[in-house]
PyMOL Python script that loads the backbone (N, CA, C, O; Angstrom):
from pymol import cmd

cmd.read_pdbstr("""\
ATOM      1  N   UNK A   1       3.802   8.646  24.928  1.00  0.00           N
ATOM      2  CA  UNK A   1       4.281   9.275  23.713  1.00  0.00           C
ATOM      3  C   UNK A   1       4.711   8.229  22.690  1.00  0.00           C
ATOM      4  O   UNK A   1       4.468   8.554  21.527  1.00  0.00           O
ATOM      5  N   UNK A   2       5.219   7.196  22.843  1.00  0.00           N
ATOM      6  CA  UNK A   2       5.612   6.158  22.302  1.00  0.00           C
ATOM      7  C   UNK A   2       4.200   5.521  21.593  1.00  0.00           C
ATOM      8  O   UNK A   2       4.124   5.012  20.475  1.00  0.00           O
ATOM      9  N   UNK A   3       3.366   5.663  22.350  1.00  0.00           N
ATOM     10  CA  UNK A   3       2.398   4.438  21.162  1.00  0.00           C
ATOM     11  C   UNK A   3       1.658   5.871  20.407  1.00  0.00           C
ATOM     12  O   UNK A   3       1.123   5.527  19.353  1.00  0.00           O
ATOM     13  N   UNK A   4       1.513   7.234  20.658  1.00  0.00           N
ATOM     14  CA  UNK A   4       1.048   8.277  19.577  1.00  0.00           C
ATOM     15  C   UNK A   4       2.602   8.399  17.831  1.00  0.00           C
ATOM     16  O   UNK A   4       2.541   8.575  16.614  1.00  0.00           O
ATOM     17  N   UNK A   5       3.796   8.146  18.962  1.00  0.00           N
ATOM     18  CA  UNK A   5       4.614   7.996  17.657  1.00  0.00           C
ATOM     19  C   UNK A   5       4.608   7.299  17.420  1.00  0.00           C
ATOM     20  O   UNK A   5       5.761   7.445  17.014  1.00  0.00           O
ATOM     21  N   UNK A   6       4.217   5.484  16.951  1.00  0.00           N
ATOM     22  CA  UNK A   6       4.633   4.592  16.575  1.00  0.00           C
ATOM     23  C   UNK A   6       3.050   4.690  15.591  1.00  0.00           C
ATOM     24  O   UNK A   6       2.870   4.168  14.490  1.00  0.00           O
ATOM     25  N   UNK A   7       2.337   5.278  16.159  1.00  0.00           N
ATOM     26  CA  UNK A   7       0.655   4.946  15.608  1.00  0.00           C
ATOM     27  C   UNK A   7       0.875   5.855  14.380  1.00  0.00           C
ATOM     28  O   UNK A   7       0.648   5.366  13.273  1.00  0.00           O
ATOM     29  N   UNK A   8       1.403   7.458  14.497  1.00  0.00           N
ATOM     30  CA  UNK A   8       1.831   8.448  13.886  1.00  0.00           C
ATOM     31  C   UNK A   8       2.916   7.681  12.404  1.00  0.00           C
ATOM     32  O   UNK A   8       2.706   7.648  11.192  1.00  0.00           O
ATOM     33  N   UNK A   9       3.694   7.328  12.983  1.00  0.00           N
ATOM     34  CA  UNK A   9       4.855   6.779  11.867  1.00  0.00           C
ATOM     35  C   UNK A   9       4.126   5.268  10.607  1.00  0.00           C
ATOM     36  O   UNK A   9       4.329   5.004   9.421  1.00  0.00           O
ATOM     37  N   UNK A  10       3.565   4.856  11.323  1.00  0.00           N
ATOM     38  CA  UNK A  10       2.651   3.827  10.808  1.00  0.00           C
ATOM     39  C   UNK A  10       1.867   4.687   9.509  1.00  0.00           C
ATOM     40  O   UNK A  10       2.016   4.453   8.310  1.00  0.00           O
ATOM     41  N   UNK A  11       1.188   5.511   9.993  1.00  0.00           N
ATOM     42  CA  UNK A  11       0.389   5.971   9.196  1.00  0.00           C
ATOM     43  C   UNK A  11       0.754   6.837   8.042  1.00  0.00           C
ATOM     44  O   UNK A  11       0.114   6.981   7.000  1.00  0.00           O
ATOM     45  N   UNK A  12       2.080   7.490   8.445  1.00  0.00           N
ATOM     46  CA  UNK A  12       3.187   8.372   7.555  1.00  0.00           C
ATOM     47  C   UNK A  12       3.483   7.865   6.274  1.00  0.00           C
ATOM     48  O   UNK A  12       3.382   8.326   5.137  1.00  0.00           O
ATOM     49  N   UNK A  13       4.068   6.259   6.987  1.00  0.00           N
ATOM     50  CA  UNK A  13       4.369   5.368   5.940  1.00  0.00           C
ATOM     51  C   UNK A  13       3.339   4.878   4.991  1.00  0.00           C
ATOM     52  O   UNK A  13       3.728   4.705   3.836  1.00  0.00           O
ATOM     53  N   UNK A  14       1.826   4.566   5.321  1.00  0.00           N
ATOM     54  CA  UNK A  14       0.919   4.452   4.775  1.00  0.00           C
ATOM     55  C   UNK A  14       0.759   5.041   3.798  1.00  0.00           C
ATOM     56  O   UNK A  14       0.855   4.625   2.644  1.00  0.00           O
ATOM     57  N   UNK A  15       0.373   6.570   4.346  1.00  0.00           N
ATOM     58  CA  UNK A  15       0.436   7.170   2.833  1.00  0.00           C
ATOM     59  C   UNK A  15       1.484   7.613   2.236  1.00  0.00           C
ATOM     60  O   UNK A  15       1.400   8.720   1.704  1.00  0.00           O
ATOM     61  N   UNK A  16       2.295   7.133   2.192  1.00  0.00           N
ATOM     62  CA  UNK A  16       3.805   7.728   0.962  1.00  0.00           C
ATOM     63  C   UNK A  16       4.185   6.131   0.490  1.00  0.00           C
ATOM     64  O   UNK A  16       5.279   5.865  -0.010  1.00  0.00           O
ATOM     65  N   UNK A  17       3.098   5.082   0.726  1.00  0.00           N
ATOM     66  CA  UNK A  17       2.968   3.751   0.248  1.00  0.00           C
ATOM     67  C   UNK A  17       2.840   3.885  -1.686  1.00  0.00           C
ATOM     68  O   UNK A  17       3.476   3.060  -2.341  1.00  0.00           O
ATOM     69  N   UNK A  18       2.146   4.763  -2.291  1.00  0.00           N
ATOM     70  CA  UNK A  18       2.065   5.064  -3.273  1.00  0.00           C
ATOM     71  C   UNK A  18       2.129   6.328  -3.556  1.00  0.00           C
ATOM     72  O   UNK A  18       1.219   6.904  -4.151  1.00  0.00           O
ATOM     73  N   UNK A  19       3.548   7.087  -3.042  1.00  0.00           N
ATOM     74  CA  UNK A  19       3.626   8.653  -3.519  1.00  0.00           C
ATOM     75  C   UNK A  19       4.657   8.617  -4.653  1.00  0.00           C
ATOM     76  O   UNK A  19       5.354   7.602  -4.665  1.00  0.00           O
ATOM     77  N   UNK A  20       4.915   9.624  -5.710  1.00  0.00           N
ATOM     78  CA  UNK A  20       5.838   9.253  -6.243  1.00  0.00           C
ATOM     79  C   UNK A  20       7.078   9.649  -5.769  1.00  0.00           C
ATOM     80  O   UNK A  20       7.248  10.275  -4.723  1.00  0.00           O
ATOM     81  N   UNK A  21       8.386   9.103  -6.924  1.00  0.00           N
ATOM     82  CA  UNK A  21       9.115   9.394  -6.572  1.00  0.00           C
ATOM     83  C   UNK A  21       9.871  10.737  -5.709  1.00  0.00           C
ATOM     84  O   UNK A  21      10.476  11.001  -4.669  1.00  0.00           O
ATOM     85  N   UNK A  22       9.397  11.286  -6.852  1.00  0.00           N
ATOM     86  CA  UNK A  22      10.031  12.719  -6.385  1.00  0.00           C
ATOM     87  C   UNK A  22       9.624  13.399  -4.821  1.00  0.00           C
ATOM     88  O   UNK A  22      10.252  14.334  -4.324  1.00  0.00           O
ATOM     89  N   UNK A  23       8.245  12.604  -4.064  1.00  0.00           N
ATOM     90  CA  UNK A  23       8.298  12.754  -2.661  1.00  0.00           C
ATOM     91  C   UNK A  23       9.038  12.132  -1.917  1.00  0.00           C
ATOM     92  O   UNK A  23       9.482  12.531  -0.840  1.00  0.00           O
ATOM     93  N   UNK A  24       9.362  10.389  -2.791  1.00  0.00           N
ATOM     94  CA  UNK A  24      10.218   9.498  -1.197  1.00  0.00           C
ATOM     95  C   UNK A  24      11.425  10.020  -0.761  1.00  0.00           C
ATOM     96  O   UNK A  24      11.721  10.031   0.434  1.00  0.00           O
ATOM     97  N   UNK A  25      12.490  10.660  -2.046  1.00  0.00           N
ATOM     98  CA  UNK A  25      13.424  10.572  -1.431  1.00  0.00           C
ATOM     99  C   UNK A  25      13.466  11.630  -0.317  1.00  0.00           C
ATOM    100  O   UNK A  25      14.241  11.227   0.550  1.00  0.00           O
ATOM    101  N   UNK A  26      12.810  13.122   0.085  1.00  0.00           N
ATOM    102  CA  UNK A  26      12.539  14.093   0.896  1.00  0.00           C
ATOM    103  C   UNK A  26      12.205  12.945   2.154  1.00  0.00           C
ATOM    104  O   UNK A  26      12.910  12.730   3.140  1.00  0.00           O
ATOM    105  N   UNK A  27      10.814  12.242   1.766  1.00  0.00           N
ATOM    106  CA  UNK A  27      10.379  12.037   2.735  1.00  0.00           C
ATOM    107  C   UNK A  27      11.405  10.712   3.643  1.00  0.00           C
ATOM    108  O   UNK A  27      11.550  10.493   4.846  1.00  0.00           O
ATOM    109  N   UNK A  28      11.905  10.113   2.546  1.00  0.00           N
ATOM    110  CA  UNK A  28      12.510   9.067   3.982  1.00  0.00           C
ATOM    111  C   UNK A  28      14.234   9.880   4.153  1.00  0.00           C
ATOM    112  O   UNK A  28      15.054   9.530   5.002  1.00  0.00           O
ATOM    113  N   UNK A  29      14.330  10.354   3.715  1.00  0.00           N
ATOM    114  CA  UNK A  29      15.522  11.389   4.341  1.00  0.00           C
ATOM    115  C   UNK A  29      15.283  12.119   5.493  1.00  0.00           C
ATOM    116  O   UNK A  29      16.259  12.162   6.241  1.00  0.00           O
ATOM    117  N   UNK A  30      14.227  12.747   5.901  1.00  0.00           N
ATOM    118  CA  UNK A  30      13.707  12.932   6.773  1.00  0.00           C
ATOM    119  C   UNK A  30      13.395  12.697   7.946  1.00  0.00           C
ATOM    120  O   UNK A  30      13.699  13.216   9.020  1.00  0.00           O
ATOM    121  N   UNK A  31      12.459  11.475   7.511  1.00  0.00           N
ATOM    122  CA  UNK A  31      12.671   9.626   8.442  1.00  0.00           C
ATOM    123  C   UNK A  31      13.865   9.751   9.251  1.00  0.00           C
ATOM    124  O   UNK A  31      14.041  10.453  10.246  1.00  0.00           O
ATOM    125  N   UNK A  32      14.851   8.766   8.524  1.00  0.00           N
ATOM    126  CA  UNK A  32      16.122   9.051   8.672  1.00  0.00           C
ATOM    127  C   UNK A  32      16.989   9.871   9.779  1.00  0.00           C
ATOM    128  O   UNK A  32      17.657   9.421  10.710  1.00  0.00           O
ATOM    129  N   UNK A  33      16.735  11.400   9.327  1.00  0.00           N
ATOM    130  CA  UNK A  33      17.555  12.078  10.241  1.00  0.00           C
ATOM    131  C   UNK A  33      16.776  12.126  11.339  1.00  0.00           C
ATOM    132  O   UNK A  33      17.598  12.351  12.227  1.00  0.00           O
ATOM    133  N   UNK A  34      15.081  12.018  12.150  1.00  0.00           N
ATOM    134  CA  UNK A  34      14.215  11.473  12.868  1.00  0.00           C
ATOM    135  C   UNK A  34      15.350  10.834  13.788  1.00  0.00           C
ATOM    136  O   UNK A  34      16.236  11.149  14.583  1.00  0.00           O
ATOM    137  N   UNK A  35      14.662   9.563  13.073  1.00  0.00           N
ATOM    138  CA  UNK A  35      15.683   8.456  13.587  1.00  0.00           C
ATOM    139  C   UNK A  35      17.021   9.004  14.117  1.00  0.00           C
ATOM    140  O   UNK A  35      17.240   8.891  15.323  1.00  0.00           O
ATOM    141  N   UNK A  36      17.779   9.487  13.455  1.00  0.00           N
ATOM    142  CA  UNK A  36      19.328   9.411  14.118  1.00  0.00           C
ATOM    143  C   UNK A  36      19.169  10.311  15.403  1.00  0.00           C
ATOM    144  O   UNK A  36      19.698  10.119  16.499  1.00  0.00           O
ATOM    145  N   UNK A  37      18.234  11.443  14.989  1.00  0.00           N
ATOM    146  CA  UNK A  37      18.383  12.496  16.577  1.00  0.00           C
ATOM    147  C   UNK A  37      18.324  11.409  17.578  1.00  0.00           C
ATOM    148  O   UNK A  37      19.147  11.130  18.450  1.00  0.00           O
ATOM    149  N   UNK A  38      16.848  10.673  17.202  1.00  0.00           N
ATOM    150  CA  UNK A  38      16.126   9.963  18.491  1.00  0.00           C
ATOM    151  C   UNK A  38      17.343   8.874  18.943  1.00  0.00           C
ATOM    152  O   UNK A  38      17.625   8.950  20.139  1.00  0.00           O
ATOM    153  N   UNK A  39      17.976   8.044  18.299  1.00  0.00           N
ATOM    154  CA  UNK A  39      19.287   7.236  18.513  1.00  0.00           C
ATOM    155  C   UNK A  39      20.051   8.235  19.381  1.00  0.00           C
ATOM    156  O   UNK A  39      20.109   7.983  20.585  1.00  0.00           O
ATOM    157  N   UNK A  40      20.694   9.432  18.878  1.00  0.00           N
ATOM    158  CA  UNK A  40      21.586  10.044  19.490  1.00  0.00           C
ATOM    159  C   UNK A  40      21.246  10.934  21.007  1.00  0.00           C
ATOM    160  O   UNK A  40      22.184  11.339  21.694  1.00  0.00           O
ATOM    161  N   UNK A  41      20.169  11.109  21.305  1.00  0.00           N
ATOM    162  CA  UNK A  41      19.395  11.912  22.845  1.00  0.00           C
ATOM    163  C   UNK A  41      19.303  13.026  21.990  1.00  0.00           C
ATOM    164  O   UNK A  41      18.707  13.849  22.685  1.00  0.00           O
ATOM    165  N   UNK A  42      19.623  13.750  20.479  1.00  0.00           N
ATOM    166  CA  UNK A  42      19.320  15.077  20.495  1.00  0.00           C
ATOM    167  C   UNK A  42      17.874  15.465  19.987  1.00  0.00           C
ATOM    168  O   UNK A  42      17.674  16.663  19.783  1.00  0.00           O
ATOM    169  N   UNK A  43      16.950  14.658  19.786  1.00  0.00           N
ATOM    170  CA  UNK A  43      15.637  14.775  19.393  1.00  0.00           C
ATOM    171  C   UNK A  43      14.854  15.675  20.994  1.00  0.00           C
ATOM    172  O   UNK A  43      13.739  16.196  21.013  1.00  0.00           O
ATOM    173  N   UNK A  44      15.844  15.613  22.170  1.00  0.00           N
ATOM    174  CA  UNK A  44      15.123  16.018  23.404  1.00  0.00           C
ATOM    175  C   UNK A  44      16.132  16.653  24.002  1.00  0.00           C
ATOM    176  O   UNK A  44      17.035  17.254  23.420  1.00  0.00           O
ATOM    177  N   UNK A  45      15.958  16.499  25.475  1.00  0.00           N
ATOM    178  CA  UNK A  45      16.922  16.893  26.423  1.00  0.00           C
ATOM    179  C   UNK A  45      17.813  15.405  26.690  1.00  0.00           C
ATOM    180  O   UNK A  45      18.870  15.239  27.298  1.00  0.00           O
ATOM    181  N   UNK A  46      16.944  14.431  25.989  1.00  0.00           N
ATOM    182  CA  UNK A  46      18.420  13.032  26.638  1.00  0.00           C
ATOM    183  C   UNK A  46      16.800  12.436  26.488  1.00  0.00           C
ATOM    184  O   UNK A  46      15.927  13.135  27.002  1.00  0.00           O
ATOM    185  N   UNK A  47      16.540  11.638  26.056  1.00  0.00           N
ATOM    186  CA  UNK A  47      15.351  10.651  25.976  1.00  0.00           C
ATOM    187  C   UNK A  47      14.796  10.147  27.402  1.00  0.00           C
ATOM    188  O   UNK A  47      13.653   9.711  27.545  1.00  0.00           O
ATOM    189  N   UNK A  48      15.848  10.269  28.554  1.00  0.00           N
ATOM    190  CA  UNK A  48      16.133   9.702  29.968  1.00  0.00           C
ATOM    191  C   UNK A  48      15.374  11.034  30.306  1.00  0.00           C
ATOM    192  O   UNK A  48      15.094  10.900  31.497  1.00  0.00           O
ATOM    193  N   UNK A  49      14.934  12.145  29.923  1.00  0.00           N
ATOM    194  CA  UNK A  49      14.406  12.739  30.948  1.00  0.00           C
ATOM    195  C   UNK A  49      12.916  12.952  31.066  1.00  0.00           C
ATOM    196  O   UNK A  49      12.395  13.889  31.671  1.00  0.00           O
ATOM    197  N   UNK A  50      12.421  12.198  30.567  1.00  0.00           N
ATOM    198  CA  UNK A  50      10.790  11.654  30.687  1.00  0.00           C
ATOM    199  C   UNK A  50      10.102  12.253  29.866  1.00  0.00           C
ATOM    200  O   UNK A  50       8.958  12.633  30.114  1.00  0.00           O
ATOM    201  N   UNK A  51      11.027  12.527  28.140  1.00  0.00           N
ATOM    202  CA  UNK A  51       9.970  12.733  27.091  1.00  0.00           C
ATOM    203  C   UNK A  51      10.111  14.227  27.095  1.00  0.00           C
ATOM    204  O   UNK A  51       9.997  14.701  25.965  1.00  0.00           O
ATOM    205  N   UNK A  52      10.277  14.902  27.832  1.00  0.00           N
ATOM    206  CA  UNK A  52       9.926  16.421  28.029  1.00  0.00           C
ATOM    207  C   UNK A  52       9.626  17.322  26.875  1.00  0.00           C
ATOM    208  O   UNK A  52       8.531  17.876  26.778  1.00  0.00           O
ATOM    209  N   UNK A  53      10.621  17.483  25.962  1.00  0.00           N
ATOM    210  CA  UNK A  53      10.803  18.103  25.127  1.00  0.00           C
ATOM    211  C   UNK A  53      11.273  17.430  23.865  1.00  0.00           C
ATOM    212  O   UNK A  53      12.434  17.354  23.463  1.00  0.00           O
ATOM    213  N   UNK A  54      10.307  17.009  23.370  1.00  0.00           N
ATOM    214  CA  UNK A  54      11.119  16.006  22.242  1.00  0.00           C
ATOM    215  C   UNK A  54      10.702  16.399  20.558  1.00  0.00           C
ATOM    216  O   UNK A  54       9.522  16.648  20.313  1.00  0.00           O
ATOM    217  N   UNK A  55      11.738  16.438  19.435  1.00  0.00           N
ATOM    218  CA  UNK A  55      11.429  17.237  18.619  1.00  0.00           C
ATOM    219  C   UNK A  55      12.260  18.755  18.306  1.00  0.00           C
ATOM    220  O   UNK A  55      13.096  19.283  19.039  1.00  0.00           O
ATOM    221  N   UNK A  56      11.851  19.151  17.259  1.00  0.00           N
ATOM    222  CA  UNK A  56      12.118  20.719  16.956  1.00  0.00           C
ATOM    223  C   UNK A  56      11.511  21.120  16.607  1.00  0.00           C
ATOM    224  O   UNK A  56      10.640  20.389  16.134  1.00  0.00           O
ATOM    225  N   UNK A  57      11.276  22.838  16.436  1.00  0.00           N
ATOM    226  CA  UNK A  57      10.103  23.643  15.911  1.00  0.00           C
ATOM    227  C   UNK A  57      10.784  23.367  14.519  1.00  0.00           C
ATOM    228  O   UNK A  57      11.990  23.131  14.450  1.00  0.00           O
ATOM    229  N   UNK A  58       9.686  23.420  13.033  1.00  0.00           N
ATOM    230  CA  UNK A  58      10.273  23.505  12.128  1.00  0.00           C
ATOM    231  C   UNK A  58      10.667  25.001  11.224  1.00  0.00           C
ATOM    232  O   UNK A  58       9.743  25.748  10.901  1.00  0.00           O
ATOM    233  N   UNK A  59      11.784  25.264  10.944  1.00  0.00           N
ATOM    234  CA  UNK A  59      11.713  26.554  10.155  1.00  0.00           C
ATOM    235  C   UNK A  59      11.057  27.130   9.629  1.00  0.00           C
ATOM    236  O   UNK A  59      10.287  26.515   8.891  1.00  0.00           O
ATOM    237  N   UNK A  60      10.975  28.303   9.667  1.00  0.00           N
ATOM    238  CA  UNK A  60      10.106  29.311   8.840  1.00  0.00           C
ATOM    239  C   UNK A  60       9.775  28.858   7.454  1.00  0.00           C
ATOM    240  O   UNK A  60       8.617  28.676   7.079  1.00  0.00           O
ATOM    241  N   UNK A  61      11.010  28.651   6.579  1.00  0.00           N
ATOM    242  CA  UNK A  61      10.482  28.002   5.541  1.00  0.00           C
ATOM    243  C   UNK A  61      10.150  26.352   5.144  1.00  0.00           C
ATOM    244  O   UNK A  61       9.861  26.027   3.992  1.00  0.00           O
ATOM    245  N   UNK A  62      10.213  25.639   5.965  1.00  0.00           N
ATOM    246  CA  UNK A  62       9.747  24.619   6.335  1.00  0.00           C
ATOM    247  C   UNK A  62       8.202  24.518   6.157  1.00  0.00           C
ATOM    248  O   UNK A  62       7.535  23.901   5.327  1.00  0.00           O
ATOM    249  N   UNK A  63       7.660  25.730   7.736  1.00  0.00           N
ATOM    250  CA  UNK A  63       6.452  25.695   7.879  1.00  0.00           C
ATOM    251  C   UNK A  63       5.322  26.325   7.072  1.00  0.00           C
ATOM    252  O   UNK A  63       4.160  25.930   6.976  1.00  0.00           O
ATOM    253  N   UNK A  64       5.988  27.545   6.430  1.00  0.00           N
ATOM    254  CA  UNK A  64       5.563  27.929   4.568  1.00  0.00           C
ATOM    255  C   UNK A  64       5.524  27.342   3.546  1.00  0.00           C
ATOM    256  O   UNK A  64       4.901  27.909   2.649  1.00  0.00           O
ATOM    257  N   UNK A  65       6.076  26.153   3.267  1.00  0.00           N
ATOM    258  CA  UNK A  65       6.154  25.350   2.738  1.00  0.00           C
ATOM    259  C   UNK A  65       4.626  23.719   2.687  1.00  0.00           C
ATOM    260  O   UNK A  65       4.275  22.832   1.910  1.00  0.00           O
ATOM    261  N   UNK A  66       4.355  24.100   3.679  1.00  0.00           N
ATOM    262  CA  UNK A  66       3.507  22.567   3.979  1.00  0.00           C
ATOM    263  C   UNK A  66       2.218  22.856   3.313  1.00  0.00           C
ATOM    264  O   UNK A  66       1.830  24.013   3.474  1.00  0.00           O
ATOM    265  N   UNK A  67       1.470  22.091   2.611  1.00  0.00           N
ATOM    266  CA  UNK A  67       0.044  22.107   2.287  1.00  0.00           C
ATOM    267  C   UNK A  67      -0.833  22.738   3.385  1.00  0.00           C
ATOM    268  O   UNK A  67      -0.253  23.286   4.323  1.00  0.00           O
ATOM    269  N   UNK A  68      -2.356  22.707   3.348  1.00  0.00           N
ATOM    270  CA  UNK A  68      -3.069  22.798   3.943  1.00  0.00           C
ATOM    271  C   UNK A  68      -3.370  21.391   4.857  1.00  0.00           C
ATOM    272  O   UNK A  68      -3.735  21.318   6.030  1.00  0.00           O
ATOM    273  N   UNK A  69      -3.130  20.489   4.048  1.00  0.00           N
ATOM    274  CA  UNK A  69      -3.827  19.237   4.514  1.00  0.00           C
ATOM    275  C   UNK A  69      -2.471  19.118   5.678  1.00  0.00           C
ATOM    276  O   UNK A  69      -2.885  18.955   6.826  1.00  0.00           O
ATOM    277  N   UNK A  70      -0.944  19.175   5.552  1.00  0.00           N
ATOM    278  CA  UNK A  70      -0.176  18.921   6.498  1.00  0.00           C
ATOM    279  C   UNK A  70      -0.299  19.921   6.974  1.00  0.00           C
ATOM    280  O   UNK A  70       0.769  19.982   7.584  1.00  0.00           O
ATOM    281  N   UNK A  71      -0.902  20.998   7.233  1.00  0.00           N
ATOM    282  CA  UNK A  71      -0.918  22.011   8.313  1.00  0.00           C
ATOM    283  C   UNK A  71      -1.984  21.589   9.340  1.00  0.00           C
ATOM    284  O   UNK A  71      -1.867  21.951  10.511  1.00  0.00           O
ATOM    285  N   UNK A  72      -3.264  20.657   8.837  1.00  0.00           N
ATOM    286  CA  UNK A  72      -4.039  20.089   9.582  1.00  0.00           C
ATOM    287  C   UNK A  72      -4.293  19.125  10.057  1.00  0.00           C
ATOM    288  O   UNK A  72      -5.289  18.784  10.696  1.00  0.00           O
ATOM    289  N   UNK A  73      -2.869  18.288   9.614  1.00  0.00           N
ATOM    290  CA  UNK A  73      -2.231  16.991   9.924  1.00  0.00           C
ATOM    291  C   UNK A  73      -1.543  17.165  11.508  1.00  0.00           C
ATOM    292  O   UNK A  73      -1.634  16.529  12.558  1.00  0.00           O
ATOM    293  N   UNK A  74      -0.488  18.932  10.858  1.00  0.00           N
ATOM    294  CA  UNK A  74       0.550  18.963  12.095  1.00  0.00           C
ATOM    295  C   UNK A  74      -0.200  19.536  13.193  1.00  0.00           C
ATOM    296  O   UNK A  74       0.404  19.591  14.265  1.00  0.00           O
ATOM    297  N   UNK A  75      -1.064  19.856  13.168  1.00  0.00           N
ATOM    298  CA  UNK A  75      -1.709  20.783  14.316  1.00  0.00           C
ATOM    299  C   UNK A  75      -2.718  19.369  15.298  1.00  0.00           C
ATOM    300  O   UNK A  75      -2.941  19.281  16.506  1.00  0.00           O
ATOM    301  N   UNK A  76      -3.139  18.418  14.103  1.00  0.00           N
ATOM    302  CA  UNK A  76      -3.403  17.290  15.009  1.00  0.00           C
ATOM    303  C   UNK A  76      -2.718  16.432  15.803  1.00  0.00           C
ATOM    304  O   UNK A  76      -3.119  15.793  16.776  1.00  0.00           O
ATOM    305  N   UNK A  77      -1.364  16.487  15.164  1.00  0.00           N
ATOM    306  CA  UNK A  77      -0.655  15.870  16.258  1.00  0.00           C
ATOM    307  C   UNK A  77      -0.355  16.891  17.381  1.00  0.00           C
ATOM    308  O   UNK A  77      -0.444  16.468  18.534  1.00  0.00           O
ATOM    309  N   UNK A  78      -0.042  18.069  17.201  1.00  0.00           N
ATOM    310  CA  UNK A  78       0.383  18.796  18.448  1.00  0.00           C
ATOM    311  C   UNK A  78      -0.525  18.442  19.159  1.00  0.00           C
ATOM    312  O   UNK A  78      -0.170  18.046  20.269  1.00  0.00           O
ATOM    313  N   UNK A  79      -1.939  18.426  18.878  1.00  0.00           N
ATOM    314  CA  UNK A  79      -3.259  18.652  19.656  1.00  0.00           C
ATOM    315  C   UNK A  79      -2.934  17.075  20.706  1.00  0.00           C
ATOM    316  O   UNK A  79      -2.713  17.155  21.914  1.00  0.00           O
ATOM    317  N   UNK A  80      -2.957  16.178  20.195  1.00  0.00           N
ATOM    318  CA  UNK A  80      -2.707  14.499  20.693  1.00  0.00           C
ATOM    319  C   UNK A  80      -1.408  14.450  21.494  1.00  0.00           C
ATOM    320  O   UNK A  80      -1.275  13.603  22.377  1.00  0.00           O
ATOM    321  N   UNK A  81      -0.492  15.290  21.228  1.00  0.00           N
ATOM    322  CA  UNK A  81       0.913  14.828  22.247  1.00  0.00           C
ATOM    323  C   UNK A  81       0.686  15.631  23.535  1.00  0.00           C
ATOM    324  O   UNK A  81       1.153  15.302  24.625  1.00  0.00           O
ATOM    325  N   UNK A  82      -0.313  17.055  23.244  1.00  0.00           N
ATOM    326  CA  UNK A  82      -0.519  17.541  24.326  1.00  0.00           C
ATOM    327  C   UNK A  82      -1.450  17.058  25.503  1.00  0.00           C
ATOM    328  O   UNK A  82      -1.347  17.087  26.730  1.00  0.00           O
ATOM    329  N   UNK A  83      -2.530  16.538  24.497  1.00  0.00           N
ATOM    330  CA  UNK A  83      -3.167  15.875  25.709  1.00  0.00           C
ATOM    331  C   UNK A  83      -2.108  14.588  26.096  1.00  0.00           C
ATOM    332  O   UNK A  83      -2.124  14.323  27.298  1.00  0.00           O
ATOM    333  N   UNK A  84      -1.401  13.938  25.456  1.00  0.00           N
ATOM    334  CA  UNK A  84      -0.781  12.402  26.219  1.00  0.00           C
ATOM    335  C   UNK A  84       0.378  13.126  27.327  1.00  0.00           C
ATOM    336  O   UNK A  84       0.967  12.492  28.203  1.00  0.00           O
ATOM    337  N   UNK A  85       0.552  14.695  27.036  1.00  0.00           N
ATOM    338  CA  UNK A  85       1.856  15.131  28.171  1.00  0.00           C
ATOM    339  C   UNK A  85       1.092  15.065  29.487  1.00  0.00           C
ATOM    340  O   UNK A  85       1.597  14.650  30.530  1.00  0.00           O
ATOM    341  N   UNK A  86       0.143  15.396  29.397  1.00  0.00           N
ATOM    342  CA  UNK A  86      -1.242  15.882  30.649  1.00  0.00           C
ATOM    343  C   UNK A  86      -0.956  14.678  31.799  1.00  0.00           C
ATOM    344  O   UNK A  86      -1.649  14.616  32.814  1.00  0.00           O
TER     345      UNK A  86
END
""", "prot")
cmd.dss("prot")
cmd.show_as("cartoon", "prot")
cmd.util.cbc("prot")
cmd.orient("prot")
């Protein structure tokens, strides 16, 4: 799971390399609180318990919210973490 998120975050950053403003500050706020779950064990059940469950579903209006292109972004990653759980 570690080298699909690090490959994943790489590429995040890539493209918001030239987004404007009015996307960075959403997007690295975001980042950010990422980060702090994963620091704190609440991104999972405790990071110690072998990845299991890591993440949150995103809200209703969250997930109404996303383009087409991040709806076929997010469905590729689900597709990739599921096969790396296997």
């Amino acid at each position: 799971m570690r080298a699909l998120g690090d490959s994943y975050v790489r590429e995040e950053f890539r493209r918001h390399r030239t987004a404007s403003a009015t996307f960075l500050q959403p997007f690295f706020t975001e980042w950010q609180a990422y980060a702090g779950a994963l620091r704190s064990g609440s991104a999972s059940g405790g990071l110690g318990d072998g990845g299991a469950s890591v993440g949150r579903d995103l809200a209703p209006e969250q997930a109404a919210s996303l383009s087409k292109e991040q709806q076929e972004q997010l469905a590729r990653l689900r597709e990739e973490a599921a096969t790396l759980a296997r």
